[in-house]
Backbone as ProteinMPNN parsed JSONL, in Angstrom:
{"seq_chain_A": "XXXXXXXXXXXXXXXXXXXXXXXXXXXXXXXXXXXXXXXXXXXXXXXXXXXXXXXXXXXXXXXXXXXXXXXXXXXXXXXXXXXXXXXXXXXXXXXXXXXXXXXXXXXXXXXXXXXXXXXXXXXXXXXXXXXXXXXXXXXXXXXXXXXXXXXXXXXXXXXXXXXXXXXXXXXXXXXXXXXXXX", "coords_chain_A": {"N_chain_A": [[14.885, 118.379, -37.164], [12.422, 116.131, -37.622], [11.832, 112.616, -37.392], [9.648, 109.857, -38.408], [9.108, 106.842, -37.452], [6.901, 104.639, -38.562], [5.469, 101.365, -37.822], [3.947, 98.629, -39.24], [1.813, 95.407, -38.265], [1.246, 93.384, -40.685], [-2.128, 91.643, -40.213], [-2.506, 89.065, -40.42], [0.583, 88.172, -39.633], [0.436, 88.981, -37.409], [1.183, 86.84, -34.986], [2.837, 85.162, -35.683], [5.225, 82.614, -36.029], [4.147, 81.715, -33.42], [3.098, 79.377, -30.808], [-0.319, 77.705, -30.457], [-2.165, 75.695, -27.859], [-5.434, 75.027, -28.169], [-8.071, 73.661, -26.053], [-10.542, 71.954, -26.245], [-11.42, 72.789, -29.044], [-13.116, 71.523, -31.284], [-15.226, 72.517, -31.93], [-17.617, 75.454, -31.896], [-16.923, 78.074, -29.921], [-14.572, 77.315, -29.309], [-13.781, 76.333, -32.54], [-14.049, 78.293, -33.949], [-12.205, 80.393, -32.512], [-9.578, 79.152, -32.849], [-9.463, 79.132, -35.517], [-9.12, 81.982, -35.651], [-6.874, 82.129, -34.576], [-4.561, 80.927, -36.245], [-5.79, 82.645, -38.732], [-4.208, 84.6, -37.893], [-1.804, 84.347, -37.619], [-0.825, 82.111, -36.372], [0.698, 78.569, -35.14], [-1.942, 76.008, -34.531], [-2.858, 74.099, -32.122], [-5.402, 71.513, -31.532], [-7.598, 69.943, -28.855], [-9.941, 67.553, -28.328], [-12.271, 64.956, -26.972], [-13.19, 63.483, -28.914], [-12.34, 61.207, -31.779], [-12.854, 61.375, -34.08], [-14.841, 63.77, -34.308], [-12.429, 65.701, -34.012], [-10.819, 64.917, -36.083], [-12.65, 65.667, -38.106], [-12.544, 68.901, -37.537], [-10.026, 69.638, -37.614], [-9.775, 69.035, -40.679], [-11.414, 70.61, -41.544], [-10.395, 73.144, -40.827], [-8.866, 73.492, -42.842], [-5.715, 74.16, -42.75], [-2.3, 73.262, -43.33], [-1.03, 74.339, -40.46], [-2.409, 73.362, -38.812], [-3.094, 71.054, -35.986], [-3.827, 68.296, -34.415], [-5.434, 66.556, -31.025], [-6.556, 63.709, -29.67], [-8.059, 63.779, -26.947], [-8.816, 63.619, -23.173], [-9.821, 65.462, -21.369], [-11.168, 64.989, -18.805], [-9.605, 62.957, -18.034], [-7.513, 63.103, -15.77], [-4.995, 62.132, -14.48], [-3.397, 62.377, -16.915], [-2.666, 64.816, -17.882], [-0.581, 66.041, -17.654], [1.066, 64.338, -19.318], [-0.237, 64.532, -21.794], [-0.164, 67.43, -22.298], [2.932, 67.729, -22.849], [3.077, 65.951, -25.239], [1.095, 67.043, -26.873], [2.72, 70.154, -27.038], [5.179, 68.72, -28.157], [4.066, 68.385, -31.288], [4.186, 71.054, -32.518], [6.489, 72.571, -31.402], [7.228, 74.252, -28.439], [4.722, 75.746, -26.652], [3.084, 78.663, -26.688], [0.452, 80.295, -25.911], [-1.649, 79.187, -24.212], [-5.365, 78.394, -24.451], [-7.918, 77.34, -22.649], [-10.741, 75.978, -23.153], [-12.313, 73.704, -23.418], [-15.139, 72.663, -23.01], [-18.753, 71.771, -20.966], [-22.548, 71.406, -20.786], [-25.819, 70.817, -19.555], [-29.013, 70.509, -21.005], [-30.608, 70.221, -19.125], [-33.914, 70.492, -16.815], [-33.255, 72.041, -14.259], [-34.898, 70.213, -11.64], [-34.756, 67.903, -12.859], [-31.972, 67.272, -13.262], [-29.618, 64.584, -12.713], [-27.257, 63.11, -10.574], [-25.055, 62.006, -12.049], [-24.831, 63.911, -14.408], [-24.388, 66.04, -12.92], [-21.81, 65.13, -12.165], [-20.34, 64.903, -14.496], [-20.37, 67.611, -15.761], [-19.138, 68.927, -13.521], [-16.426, 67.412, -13.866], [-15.64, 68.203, -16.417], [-15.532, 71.118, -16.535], [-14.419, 71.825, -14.236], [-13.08, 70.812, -12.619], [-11.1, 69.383, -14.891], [-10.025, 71.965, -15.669], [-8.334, 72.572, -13.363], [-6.011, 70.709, -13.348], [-5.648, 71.026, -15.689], [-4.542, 73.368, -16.042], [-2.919, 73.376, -14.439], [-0.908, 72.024, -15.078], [-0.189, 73.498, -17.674], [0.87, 75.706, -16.762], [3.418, 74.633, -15.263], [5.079, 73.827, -17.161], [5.002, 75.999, -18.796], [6.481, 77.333, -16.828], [9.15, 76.812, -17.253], [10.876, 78.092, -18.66], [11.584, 80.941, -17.905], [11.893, 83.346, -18.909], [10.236, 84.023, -21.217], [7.372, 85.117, -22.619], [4.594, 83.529, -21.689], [1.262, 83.136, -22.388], [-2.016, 82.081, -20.148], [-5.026, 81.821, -20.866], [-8.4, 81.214, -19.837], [-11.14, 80.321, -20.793], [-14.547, 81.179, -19.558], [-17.995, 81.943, -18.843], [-20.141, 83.951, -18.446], [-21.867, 83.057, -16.877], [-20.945, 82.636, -14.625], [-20.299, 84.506, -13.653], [-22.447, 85.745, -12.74], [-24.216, 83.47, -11.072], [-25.814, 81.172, -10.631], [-28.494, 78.166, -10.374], [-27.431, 74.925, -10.403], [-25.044, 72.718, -11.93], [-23.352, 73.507, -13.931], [-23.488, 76.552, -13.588], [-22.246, 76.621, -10.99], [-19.747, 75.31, -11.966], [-18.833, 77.059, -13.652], [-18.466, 79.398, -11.737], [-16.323, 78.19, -10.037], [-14.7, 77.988, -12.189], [-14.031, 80.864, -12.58], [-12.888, 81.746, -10.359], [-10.747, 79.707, -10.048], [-9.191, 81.295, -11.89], [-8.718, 83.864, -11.531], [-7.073, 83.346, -9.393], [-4.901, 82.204, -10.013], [-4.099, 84.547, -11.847], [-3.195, 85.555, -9.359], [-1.121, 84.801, -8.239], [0.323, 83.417, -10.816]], "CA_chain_A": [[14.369, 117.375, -38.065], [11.414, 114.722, -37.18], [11.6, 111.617, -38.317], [8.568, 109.123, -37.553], [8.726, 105.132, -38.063], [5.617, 103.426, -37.968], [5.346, 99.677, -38.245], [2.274, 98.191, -38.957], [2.398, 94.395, -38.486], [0.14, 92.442, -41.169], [-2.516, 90.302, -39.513], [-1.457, 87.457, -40.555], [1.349, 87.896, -39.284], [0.489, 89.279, -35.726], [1.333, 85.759, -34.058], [3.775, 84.523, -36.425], [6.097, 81.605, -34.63], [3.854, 81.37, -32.118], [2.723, 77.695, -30.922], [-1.372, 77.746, -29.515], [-3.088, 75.119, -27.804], [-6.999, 75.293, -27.482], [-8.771, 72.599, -25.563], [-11.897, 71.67, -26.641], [-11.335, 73.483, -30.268], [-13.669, 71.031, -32.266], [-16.733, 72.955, -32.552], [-18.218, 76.231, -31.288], [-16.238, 79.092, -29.613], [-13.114, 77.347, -29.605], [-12.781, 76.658, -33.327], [-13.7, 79.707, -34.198], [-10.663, 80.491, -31.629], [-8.847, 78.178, -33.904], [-9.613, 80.06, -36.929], [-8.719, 83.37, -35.757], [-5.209, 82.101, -34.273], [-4.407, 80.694, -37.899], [-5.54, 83.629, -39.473], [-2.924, 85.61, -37.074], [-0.355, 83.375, -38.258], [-0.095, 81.523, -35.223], [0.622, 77.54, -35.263], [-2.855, 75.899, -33.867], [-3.483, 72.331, -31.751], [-6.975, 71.634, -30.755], [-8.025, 68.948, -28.64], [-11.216, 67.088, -28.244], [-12.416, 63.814, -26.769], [-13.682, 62.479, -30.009], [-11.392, 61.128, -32.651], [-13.967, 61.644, -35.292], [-14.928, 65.338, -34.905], [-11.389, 66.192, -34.229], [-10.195, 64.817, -37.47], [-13.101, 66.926, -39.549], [-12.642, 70.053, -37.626], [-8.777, 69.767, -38.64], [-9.76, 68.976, -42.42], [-11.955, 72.05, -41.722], [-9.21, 73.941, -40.572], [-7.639, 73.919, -43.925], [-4.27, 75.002, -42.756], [-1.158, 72.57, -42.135], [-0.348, 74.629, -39.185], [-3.263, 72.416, -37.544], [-3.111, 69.855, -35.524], [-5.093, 68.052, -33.508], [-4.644, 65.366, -30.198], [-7.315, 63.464, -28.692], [-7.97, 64.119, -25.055], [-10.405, 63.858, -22.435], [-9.612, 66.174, -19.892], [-11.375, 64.071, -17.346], [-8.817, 61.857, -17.511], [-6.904, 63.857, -14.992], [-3.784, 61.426, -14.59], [-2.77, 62.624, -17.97], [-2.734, 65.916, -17.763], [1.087, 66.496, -18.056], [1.918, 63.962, -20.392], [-0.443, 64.945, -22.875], [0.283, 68.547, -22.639], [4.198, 67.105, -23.508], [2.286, 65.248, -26.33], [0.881, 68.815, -27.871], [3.731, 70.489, -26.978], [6.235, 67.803, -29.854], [3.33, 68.57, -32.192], [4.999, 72.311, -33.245], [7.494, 73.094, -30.3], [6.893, 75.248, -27.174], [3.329, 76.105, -26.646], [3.308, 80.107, -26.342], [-0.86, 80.382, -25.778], [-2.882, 77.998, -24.128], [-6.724, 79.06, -24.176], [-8.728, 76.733, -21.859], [-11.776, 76.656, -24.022], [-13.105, 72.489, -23.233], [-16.577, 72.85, -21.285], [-19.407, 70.859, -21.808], [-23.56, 71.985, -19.861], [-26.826, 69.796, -20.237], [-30.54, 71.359, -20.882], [-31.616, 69.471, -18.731], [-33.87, 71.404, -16.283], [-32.89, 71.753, -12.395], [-35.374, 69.373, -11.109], [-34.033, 66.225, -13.654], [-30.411, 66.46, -13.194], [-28.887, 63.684, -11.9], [-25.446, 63.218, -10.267], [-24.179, 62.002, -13.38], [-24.786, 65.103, -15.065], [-23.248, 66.737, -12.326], [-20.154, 64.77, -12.129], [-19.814, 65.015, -15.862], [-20.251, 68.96, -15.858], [-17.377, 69.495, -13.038], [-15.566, 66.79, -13.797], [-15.158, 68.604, -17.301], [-15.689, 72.275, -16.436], [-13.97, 72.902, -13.185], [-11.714, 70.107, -12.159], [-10.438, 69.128, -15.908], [-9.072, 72.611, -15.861], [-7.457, 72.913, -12.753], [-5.077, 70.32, -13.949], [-4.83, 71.362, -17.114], [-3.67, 74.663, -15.798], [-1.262, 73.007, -13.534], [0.191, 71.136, -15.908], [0.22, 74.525, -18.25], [1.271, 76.726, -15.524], [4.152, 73.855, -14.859], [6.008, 73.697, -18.416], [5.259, 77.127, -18.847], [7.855, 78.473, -16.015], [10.888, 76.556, -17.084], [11.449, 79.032, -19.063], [10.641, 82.3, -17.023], [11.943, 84.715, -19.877], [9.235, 83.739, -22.472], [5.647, 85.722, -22.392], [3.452, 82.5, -22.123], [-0.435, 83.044, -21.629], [-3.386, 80.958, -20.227], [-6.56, 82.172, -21.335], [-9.308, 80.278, -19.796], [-12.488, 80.668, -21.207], [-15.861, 80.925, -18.63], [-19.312, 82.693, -18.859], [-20.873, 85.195, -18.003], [-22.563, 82.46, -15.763], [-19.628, 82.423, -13.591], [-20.347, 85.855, -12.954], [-23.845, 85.96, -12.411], [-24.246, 82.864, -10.564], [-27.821, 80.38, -10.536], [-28.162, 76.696, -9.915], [-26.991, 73.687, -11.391], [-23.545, 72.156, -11.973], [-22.795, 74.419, -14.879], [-23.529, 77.603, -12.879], [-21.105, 76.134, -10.291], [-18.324, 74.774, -12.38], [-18.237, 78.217, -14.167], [-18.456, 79.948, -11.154], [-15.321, 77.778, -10.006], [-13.114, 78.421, -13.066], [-13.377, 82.145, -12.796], [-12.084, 81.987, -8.915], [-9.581, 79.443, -10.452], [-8.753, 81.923, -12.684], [-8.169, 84.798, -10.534], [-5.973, 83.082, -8.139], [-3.744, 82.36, -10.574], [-3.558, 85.771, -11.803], [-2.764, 86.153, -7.973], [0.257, 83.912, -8.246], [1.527, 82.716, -11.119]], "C_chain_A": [[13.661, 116.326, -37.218], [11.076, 113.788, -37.779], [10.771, 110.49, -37.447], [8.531, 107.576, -38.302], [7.532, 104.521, -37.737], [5.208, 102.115, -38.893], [4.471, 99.31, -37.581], [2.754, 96.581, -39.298], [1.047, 93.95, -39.325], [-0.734, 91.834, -40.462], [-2.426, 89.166, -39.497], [-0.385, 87.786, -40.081], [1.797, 88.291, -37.524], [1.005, 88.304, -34.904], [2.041, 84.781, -34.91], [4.673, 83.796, -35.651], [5.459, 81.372, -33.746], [2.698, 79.913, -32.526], [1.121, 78.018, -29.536], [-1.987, 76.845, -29.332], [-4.49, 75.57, -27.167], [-7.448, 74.189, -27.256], [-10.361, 72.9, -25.749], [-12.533, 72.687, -28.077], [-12.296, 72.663, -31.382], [-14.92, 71.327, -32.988], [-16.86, 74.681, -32.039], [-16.979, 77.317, -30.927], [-14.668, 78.758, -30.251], [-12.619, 76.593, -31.094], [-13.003, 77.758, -33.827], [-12.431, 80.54, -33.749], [-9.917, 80.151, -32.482], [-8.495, 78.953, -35.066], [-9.185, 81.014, -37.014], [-7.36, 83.353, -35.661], [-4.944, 81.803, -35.694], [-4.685, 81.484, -38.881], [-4.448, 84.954, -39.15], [-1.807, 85.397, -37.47], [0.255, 82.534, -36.945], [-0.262, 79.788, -35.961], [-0.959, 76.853, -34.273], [-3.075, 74.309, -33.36], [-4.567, 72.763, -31.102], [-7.015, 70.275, -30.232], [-9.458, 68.489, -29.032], [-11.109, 65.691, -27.996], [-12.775, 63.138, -28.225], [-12.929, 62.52, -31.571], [-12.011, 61.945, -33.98], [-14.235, 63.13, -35.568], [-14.083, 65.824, -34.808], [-10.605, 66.386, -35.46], [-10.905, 65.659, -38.642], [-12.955, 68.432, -38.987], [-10.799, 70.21, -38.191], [-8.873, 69.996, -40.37], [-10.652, 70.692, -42.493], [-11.46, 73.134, -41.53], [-8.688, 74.973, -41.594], [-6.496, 74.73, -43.863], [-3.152, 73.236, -41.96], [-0.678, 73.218, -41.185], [-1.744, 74.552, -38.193], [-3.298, 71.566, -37.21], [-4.161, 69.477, -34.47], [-4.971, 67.049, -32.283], [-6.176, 65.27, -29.393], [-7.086, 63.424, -27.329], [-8.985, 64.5, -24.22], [-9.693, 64.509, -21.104], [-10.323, 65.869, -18.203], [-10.765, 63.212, -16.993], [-7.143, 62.748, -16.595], [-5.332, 63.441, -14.943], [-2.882, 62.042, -15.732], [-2.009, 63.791, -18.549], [-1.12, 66.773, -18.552], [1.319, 65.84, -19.081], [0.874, 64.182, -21.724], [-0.071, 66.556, -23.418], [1.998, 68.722, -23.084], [3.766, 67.071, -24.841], [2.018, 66.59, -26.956], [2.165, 69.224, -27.994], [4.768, 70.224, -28.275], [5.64, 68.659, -30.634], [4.383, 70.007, -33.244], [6.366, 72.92, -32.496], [6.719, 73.652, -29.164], [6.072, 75.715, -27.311], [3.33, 78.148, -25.79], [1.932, 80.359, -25.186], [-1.518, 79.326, -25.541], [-4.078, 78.324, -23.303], [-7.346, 77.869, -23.684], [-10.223, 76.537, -21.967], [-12.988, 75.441, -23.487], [-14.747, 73.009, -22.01], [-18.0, 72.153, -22.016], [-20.793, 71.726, -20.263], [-25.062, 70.867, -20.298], [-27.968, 70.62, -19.81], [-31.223, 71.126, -20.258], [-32.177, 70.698, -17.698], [-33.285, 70.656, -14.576], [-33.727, 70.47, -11.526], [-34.942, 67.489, -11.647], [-32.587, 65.821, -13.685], [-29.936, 65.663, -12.159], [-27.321, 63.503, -11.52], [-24.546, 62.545, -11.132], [-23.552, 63.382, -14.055], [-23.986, 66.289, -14.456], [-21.719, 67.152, -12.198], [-19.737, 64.744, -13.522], [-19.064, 66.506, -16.093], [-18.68, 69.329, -15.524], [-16.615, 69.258, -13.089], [-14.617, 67.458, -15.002], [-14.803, 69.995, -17.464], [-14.164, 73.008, -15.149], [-12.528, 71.949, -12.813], [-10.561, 69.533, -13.837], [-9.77, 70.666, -16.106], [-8.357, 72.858, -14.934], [-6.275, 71.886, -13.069], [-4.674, 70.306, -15.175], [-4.049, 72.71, -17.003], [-2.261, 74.725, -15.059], [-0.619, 72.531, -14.627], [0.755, 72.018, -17.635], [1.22, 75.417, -17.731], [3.171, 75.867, -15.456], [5.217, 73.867, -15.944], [6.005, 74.865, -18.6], [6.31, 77.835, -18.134], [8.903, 77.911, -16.255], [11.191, 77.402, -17.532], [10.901, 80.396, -18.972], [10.988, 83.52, -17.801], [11.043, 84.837, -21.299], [7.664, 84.313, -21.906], [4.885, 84.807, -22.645], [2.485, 83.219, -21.441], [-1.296, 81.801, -21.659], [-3.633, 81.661, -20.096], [-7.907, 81.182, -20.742], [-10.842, 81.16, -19.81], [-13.624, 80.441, -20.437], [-17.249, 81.344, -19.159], [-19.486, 83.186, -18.172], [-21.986, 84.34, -16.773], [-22.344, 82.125, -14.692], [-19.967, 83.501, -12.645], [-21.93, 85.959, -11.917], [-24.531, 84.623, -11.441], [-26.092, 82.338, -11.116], [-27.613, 79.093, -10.041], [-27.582, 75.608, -10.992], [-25.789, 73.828, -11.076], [-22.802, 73.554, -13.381], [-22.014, 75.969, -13.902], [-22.26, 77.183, -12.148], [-19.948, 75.761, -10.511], [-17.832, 76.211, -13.12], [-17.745, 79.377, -13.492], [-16.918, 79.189, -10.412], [-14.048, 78.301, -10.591], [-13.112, 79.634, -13.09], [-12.293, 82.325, -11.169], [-10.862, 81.021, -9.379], [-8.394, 80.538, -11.037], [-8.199, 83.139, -12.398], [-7.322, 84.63, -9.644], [-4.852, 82.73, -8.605], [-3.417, 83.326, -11.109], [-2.931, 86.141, -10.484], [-1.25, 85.822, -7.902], [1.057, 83.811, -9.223], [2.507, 84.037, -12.302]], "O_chain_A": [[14.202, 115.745, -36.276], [10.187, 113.815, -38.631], [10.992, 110.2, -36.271], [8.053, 107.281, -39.397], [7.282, 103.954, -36.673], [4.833, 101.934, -40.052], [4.101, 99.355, -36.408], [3.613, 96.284, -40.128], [-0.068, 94.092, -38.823], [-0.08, 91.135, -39.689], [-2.277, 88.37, -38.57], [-0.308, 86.581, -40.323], [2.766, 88.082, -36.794], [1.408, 88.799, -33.851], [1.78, 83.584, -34.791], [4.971, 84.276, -34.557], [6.047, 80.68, -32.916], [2.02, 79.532, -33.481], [1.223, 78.351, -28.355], [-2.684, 76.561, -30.306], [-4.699, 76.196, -26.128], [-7.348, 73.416, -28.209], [-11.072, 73.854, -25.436], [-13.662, 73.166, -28.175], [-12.255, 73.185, -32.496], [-15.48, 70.855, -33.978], [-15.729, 75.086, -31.773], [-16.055, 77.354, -31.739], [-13.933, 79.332, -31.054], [-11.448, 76.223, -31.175], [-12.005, 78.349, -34.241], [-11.766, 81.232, -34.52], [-9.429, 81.115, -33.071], [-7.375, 79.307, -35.433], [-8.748, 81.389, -38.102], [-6.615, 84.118, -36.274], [-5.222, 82.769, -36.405], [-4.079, 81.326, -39.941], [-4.052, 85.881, -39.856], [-0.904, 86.215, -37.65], [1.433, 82.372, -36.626], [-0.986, 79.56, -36.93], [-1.011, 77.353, -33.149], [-3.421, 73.429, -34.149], [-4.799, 73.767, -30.428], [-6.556, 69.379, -30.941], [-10.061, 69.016, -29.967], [-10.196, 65.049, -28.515], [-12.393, 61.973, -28.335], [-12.91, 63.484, -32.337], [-11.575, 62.908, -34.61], [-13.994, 63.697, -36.634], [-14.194, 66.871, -35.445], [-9.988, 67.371, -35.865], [-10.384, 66.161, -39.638], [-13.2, 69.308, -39.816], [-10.51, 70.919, -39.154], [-8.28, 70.806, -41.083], [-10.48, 71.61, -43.295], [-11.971, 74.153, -41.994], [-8.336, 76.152, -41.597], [-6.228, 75.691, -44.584], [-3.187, 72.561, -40.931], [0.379, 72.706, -40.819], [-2.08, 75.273, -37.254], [-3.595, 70.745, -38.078], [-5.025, 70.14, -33.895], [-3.986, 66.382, -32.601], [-6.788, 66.15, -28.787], [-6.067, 63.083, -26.729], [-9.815, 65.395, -24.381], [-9.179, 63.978, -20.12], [-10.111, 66.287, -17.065], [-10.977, 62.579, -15.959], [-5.989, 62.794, -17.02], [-4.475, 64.25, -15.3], [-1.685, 62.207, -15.5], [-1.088, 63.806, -19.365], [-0.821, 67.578, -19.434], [1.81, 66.489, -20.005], [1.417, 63.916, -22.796], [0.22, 66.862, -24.575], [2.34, 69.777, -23.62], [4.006, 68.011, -25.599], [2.933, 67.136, -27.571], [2.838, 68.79, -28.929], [5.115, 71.05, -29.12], [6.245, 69.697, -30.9], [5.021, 69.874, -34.288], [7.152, 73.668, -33.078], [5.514, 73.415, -29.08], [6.172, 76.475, -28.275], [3.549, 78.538, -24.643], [2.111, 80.557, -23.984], [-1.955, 78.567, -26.406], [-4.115, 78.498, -22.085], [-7.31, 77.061, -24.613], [-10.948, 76.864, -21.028], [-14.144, 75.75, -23.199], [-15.062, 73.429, -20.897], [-18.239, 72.046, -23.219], [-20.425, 72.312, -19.246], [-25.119, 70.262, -21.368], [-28.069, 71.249, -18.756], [-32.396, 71.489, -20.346], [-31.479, 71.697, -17.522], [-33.064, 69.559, -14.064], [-33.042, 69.802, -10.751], [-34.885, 66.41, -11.058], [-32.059, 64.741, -13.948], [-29.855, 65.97, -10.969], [-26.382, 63.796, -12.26], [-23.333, 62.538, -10.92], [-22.397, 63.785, -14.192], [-23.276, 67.136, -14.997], [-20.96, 68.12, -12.15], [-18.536, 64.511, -13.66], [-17.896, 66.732, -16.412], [-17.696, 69.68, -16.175], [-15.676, 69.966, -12.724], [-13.387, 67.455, -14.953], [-13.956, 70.303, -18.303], [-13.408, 73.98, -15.159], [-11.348, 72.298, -12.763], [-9.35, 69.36, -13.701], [-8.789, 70.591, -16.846], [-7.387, 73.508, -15.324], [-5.238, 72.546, -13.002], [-3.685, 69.777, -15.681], [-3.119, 73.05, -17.734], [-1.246, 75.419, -15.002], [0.502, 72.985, -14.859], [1.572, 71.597, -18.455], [2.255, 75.762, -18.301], [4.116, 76.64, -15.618], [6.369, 73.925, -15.514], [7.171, 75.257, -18.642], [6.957, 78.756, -18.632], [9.862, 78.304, -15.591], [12.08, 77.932, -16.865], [10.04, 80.906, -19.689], [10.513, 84.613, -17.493], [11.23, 85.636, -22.216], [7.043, 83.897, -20.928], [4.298, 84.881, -23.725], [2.593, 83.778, -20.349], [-1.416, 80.908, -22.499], [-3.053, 82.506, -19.415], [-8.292, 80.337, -21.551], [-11.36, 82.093, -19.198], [-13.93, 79.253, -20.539], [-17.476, 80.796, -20.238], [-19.021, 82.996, -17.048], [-22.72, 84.935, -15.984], [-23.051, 81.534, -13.875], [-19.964, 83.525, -11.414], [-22.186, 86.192, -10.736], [-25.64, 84.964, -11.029], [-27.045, 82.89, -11.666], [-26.64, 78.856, -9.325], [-27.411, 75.701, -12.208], [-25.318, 74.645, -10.285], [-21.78, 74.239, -13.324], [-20.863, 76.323, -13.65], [-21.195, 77.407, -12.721], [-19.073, 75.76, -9.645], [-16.634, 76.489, -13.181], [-16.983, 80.208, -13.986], [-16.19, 80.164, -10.225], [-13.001, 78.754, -10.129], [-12.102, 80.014, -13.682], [-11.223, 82.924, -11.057], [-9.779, 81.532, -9.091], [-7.196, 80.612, -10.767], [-7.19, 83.491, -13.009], [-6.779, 85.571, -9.065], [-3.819, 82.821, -7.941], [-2.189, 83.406, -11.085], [-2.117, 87.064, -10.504], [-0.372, 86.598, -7.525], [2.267, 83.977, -9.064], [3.614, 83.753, -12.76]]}, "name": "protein", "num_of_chains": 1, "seq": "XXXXXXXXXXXXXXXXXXXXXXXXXXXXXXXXXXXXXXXXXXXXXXXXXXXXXXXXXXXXXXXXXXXXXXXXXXXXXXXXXXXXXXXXXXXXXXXXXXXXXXXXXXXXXXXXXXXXXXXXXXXXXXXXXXXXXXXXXXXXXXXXXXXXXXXXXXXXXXXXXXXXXXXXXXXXXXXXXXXXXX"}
């Protein structure tokens, strides 16, 4: 006699209990990100520097299992205690996708070291402490399957000039070395 169980999990309910923050969830890739975790059935916080579009991509959300926490990931100092701060929001953060990144049209000959220090300040160095300070709450508890996800381009890969090119090309070698480690 052959007897065969197969359990199919709903989609909605693929990520049921689970707690995801996405940084820089207020527009573009990452709320779409947003959207899909919440249609999984996961719980969803999004950051964003700006109070204002944070609060309509929440109402745009339409799900109470969204929240939202302003945060400028250039403010480096903070790093830990806002990722605490998310954290309250639903409990223990399962998924945290690394999504924040910001690039300017400007061309190569007009950027100025503003634009620079904006790029990496937001691209390359706002995630290495956001990863530490993921990476960091994540191992107290070393029997739980947490993931970081950090989101790059294909410009990482392919390399060119500018600060973009360079900060993307950064977070994938970030990103690999902590696959190396953690």
């Amino acid at each position: 006699i052959v007897t065969a169980n197969i359990s199919l999990l709903n989609n909605s309910e693929l990520l049921s209990g689970k707690v995801v923050l996405i940084t820089g969830g207020t527009s573009g890739f990452g709320f779409a990100i947003a959207k899909r975790f919440l249609a999984s059935g996961a719980k969803v916080i999004i950051t964003g520097r700006n109070r204002e579009k944070l609060e309509k991509a929440i109402k745009d959300l339409v799900s109470a299992n969204a929240k939202g926490l302003v945060w400028d990931l250039c403010d480096f100092g903070i790093a830990k205690s806002k990722y605490a701060e998310a954290s309250a929001l639903f409990g223990t953060i399962d998924i945290a996708v690394n999504n924040a990144g910001v690039w300017t049209p400007k061309k190569w000959e007009n950027i100025e070291e503003s634009d620079w220090d904006n790029i990496l300040d937001t691209n390359l160095k706002g995630l290495f402490f956001i990863c530490q300070a993921e990476s960091e709450a994540m191992s107290i508890d070393a029997n739980r399957m947490n993931k970081i996800i950090n989101i790059t381009s294909i410009e990482g890969v392919r390399g060119g000039y500018g600060p973009y090119y360079a900060s993307k090309w950064g977070a994938n070698g970030i990103t690999r070395g902590m696959a190396k480690v953690l």
